[in-house]
C-alpha positions in Angstrom: 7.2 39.3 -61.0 8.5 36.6 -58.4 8.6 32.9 -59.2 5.5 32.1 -57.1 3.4 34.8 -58.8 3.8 33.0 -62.3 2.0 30.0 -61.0 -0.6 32.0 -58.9 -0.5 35.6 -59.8 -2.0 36.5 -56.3 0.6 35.1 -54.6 1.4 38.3 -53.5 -1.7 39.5 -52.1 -2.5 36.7 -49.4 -2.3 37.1 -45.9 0.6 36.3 -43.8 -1.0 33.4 -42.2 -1.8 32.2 -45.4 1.7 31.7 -47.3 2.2 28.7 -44.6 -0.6 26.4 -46.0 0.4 23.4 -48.0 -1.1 20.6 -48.8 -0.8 17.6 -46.4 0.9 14.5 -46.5 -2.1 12.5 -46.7 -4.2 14.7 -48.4 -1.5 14.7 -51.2 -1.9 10.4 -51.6 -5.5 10.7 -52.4 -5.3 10.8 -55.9 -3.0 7.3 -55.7 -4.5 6.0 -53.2 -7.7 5.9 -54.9 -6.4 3.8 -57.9 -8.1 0.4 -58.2 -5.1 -1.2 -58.2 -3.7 0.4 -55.5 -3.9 -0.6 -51.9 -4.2 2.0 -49.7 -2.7 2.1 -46.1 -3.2 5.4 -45.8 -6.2 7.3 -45.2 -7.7 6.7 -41.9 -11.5 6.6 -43.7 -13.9 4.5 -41.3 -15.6 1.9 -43.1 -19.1 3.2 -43.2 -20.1 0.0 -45.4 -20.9 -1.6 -42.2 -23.9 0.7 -41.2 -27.3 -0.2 -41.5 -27.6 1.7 -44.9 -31.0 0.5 -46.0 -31.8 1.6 -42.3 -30.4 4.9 -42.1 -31.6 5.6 -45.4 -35.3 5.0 -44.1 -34.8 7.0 -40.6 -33.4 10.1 -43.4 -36.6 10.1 -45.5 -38.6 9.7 -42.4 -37.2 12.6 -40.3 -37.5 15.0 -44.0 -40.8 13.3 -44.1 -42.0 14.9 -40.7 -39.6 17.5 -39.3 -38.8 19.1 -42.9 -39.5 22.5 -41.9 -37.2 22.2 -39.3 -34.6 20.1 -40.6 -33.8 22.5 -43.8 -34.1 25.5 -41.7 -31.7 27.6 -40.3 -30.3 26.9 -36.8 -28.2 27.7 -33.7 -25.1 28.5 -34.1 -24.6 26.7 -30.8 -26.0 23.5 -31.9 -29.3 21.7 -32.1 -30.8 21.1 -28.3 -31.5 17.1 -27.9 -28.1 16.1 -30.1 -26.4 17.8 -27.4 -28.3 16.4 -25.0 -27.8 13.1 -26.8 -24.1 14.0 -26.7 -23.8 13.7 -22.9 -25.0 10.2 -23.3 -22.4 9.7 -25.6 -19.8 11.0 -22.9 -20.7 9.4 -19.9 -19.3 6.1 -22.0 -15.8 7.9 -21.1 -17.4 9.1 -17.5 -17.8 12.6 -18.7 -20.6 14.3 -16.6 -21.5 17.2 -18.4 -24.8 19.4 -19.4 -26.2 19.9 -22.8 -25.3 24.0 -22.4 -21.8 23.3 -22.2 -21.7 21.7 -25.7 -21.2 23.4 -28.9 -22.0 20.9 -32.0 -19.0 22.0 -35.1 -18.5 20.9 -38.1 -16.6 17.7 -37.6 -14.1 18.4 -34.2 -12.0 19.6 -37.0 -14.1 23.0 -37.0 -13.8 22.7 -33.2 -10.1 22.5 -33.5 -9.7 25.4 -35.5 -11.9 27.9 -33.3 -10.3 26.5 -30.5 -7.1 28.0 -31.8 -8.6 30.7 -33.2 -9.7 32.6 -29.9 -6.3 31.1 -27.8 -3.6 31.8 -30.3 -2.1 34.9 -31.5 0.6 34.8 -34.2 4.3 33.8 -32.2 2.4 32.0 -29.5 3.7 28.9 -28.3 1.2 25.7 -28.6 2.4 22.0 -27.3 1.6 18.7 -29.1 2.8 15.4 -28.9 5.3 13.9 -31.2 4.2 12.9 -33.7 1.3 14.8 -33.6 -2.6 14.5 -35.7 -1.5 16.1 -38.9 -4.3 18.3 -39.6 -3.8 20.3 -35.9 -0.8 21.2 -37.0 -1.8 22.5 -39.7 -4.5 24.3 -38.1 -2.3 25.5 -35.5 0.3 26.7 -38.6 -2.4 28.3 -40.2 -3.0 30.6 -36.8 0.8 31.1 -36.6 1.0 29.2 -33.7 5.0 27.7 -32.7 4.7 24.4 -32.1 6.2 22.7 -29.2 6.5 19.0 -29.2 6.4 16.9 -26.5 8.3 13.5 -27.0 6.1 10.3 -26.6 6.8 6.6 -25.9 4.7 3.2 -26.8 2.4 4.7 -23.4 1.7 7.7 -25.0 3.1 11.5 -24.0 6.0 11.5 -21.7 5.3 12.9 -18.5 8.7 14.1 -17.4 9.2 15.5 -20.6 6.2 17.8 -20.9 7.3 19.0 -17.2 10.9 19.6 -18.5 9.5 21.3 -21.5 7.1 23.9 -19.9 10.4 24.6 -17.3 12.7 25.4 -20.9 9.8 27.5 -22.3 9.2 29.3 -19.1 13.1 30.0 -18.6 13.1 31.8 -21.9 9.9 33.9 -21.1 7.5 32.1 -23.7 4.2 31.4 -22.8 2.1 28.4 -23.9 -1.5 28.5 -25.0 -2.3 25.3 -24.5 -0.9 21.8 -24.9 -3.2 19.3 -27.8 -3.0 15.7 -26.8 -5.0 12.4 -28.5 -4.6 10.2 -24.9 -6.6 7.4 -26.5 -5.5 5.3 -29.6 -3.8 8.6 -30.7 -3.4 9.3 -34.7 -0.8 8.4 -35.7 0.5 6.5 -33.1 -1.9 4.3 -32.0 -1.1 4.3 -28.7 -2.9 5.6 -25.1 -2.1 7.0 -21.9 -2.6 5.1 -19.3 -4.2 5.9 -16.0 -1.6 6.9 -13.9 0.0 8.9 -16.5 -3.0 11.0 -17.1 -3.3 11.8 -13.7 0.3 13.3 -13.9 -0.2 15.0 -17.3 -3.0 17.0 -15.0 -0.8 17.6 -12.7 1.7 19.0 -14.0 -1.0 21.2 -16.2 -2.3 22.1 -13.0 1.0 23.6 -11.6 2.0 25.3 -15.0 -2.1 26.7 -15.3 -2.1 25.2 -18.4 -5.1 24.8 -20.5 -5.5 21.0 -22.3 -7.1 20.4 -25.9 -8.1 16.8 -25.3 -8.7 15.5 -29.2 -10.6 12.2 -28.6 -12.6 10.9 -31.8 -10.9 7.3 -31.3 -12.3 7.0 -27.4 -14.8 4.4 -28.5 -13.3 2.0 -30.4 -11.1 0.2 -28.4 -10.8 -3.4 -28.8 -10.0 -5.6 -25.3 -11.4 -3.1 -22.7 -14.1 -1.0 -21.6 -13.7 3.7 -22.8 -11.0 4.8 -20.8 -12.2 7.3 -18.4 -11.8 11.1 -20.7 -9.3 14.0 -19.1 -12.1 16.2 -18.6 -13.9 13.7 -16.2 -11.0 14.9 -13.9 -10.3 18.5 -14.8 -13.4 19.5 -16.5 -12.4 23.0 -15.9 -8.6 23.0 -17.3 -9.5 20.6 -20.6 -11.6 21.6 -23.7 -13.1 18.3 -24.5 -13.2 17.7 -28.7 -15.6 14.6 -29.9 -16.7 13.6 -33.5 -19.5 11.5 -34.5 -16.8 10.9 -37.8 -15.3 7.6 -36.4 -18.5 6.0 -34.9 -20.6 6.9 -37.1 -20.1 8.5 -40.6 -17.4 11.5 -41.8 -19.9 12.6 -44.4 -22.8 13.9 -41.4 -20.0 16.3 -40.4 -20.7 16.8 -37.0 -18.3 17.4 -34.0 -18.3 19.2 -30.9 -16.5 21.0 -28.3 -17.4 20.7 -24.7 -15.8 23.6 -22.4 -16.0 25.6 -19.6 -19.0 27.9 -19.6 -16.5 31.5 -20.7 -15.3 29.7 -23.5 -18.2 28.1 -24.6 -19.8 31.4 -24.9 -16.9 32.5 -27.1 -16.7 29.3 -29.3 -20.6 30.0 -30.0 -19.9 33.6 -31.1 -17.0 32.7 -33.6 -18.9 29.6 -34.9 -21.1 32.5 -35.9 -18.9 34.4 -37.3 -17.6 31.2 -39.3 -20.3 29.6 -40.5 -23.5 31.6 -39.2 -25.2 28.2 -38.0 -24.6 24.7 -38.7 -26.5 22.3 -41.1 -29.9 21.6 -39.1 -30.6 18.3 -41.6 -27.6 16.5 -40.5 -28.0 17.2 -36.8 -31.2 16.5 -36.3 -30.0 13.3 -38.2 -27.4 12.6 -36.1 -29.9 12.8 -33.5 -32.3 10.8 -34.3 -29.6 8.3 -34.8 -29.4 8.4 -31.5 -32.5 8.2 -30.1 -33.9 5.6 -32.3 -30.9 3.1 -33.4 -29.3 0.6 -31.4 -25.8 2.8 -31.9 -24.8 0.9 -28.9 -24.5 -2.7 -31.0 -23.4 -0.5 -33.4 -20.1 0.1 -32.1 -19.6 -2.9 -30.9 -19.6 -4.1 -34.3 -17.3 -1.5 -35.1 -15.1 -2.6 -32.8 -14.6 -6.4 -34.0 -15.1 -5.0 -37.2 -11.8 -3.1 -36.6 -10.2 -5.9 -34.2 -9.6 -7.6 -37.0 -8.4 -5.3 -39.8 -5.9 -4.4 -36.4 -5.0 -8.2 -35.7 -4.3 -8.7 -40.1 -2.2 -6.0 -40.2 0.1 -7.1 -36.9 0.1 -10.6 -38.1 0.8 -9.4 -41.6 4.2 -6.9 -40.0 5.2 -10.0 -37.9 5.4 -12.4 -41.0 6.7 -9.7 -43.4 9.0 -7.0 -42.5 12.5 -6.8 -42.0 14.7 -7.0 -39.8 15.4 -3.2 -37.9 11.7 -2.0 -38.6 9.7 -1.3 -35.7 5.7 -0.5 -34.9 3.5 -0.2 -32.6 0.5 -2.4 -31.3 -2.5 -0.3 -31.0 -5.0 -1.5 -28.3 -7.8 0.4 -30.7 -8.4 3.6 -32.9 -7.1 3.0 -36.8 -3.0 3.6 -36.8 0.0 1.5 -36.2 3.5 3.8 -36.6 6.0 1.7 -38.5 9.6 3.1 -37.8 12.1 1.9 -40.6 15.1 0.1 -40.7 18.2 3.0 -39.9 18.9 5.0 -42.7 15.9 4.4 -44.6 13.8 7.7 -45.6 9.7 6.9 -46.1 9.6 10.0 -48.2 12.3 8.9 -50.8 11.0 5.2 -50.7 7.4 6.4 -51.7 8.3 5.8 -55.1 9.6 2.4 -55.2 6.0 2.0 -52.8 4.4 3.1 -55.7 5.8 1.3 -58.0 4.6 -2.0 -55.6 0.9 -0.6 -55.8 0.9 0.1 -52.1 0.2 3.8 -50.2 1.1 4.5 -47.1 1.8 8.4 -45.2 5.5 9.6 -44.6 6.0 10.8 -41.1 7.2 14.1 -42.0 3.4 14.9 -41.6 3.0 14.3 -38.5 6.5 16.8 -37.3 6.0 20.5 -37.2 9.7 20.8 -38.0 9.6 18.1 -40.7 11.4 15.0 -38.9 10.2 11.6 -39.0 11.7 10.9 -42.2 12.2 7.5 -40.8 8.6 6.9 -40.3 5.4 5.4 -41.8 1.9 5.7 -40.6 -0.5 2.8 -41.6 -3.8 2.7 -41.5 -5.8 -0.7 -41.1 -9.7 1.4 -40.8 -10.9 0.7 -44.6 -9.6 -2.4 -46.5 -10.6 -5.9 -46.1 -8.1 -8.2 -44.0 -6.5 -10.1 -47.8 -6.1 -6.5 -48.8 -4.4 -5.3 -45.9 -1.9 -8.6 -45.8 -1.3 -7.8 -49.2 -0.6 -4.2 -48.7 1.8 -5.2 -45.8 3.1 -7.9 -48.4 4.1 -5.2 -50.8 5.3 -2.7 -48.5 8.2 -5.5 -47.4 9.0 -5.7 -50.8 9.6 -2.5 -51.2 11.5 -2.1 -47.9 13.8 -4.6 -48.6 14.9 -3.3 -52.3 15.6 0.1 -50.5 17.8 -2.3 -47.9 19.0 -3.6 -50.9 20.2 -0.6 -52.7 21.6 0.6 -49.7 24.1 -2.8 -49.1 25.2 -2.4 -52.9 26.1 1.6 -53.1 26.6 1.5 -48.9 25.7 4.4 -46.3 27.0 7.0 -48.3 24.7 6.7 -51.0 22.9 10.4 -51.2 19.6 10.0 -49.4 17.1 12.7 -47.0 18.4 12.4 -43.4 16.3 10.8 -41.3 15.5 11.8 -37.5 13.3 10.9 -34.7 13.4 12.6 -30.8 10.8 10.0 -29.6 11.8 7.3 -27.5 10.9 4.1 -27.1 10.3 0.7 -29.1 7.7 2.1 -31.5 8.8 5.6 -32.0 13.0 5.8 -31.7 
């Protein structure tokens, strides 16, 4: 009997694919996090407080009320008709043209995600993501057996001339890639965005290498000083799979996503959605879309967006009047996340502790790595707690910064700690 078979006695039996999955790094706070005492600068949860509840509440009773039959019925597996036509409207915020066949509604874009990879990778193919890189991929893409790739990233986002250097490295030694997964806009957990210029390269150099691109984008929306920037599929509609949520914008607990792609894939993405789930929950699409068509989601989200403006803004002000000298972060133009890089020699795994012990949760970056770096890393999210909480969360993360400083001057550099690495350049990420 092994070691691993006492604790689960079918250790033995599961699948190759299957002896990879751990829990997350975030997922593995919850339990903390959720203490009352505790404030969490964790999980990315929107703050769905701020919907019309009473409203919602109504337009739910009313659409049981008069489409029951139909709303607790089964459905397509490709998704519900005018939500998807709804959904273009959504897009052509980011200056997506697109038509209601070429969208498949998902369970969350994380279902997306993970049939996505399902009918692209086979186990030992090679899949690029940014560094850091949106946990959860990465463990879908783990899950599939995938070999991730990353691609180094500055405070603009994915570097250019290093995706182009990668691809030549990869294609010297014969690999082939599947596809490269990017988050251009207010990316988790960075918080930063490509800009214009630099997403016209990215699809340039995709172009030359015929490279398909994942283009993750539930943050598009909820930027803060400027107008959606303009989606990677507006420009290459036939090289990117296009992955939107209603998560962020609206609520996580509808669950509904979607995947817009070209008309061969969508075709395949409807037959394993089949396979997966048979056919989506009809109540909360036809809820979503009726959200749609009869709320102002418009105003909506432009509460949202001074909602999360300032959470943003108390959190930066909060890192400017608190941490130490030698910590770093970035300064997220939108989206939920700023990436906090510690002082040098400071590991955010081995300080979690002393963070709890200050009543204040936060995510390592070893999440966010496929080969575990980022020790020197934090991810904060400002999405869910009031501005007070978040200066005081920010207030208590110091604290506990500094006695690791501390403890580090007294028993000096040598004193036995995780090393800590980082191959991302730049102010917010070296």
């Amino acid at each position: 009997m092994t070691e691993g078979s006492r604790i689960d006695p079918h250790v033995d039996r599961y699948a190759a694919r299957a002896r990879g999955m751990v829990a997350s790094e975030t997922r593995a706070m919850f339990a903390f996090a959720s203490r009352p005492e505790v404030v969490s600068l964790a999980g990315g949860m929107p703050y769905v407080s701020a919907l019309p509840l009473e409203s919602l509440g109504a337009m739910m009773a009313e659409l049981v009320a008069t489409r029951g039959p139909s709303a607790l019925q089964y459905g397509s597996a490709q998704g519900d008709e005018r939500l998807r036509e709804r959904i273009c409207e959504v897009m052509a915020l980011e200056q997506v043209t697109a038509r209601a066949d070429d969208i498949v509604v998902t369970v969350g874009s994380q279902q997306a995600l993970d049939l996505v990879t399902r009918l692209f990778v086979d186990p030992g193919d090679v899949v690029l993501a940014e560094a850091p890189s949106y946990a959860t991929a990465l463990s879908t893409f783990a899950a599939h057996q995938a070999e991730v790739v990353h691609v180094p990233m500055d405070d603009e986002g994915l570097v250019p001339e290093a995706l182009r250097a990668t691809l030549a490295r990869l294609s010297a030694d014969g690999r082939r890639v599947k596809f490269l997964y990017t988050v251009p806009t207010f990316q988790n957990p960075g918080g930063v965005t490509l800009p214009p210029a630099r997403r016209a390269e990215l699809l340039d150099i995709c172009a030359e290498a015929d490279l398909l691109v994942l283009e993750d984008n539930p943050y598009g929306l909820i930027g803060f000083d400027s107008e959606p920037m303009r989606a990677l599929h507006a420009d290459a509609p036939d090289r990117v799979i296009y992955l939107g949520s209603f998560s962020k914008t609206l609520a996580p607990g509808f669950r509904v996503g979607w995947a817009l792609a070209p008309a061969g894939v969508r075709d395949k993405l409807v037959l394993a959605a089949e396979s997966a789930i048979l056919c989506h929950s009809s109540l909360t699409q036809l809820a979503v879309g009726r959200y749609l068509e009869t709320q102002p989601w418009r105003e909506q989200l432009k509460e949202f967006r001074v909602m999360y403006r300032d959470r943003r803004d108390a959190m930066l002000e909060a890192l400017d009047a608190h941490m130490p000298a030698g910590c770093r972060w970035t300064r997220p133009g939108g989206g939920f996340f700023v990436w906090l890089t510690l002082p040098e020699g400071l590991d955010s795994k081995a300080m979690l502790p002393r963070a709890v012990s200050e009543r204040v949760a936060y995510v390592p970056g070893t999440g966010f790595f496929a080969d575990g770096s980022g020790a020197a890393n934090i991810r904060l999210s400002y999405c869910f707690p009031e501005p007070d909480q978040i200066r005081e969360g920010v207030r208590r993360l110091s604290v506990a910064i500094e006695q690791e400083l501390e403890l580090r001057a007294t028993f000096g550099p040598g004193r036995p700690t995780p090393g800590s690495r980082s191959d991302v350049p730049g102010p917010g990420f070296s």
